[in-house]
N, C-alpha and C positions, 0 to 999 in steps of 0.2 A: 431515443425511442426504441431501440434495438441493440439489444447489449448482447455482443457476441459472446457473452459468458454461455448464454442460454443456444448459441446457434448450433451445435450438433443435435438438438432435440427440434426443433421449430424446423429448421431446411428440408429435412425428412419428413415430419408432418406434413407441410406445404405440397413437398413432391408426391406423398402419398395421395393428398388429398385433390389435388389436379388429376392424378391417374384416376382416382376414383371417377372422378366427373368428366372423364373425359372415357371413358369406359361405361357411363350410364348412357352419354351421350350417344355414341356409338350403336350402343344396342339398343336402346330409342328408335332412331333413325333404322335401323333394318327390323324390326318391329315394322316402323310404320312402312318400308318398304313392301314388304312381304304382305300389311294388308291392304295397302293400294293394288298390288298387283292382283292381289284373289276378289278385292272389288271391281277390279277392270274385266277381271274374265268374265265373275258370275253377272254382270252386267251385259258385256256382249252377247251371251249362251242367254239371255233371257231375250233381249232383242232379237235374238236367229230363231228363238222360240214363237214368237207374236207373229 
């Protein structure tokens, strides 16, 4: 199933494409960080407001 004729092209691709997604991943998660934390404020600063 894996003919090392082709493996300097495919091992590279592989490793590219983990980085990639592990790089989406990443900046996902501090995305969603960054708008949980501006939901936690404007949330509290409306409750101080009532």
């Amino acid at each position: 199933m894996f003919d090392f004729q082709y493996a300097a092209f495919i091992i590279p691709a592989f490793v590219i494409t983990v980085g990639v997604f592990v790089g989406m991943i990443v900046v996902s998660l501090n995305h969603a960080r960054h708008w949980r934390l501006r939901y936690e404020e404007l949330s509290a600063r409306a409750k101080s407001a009532k």
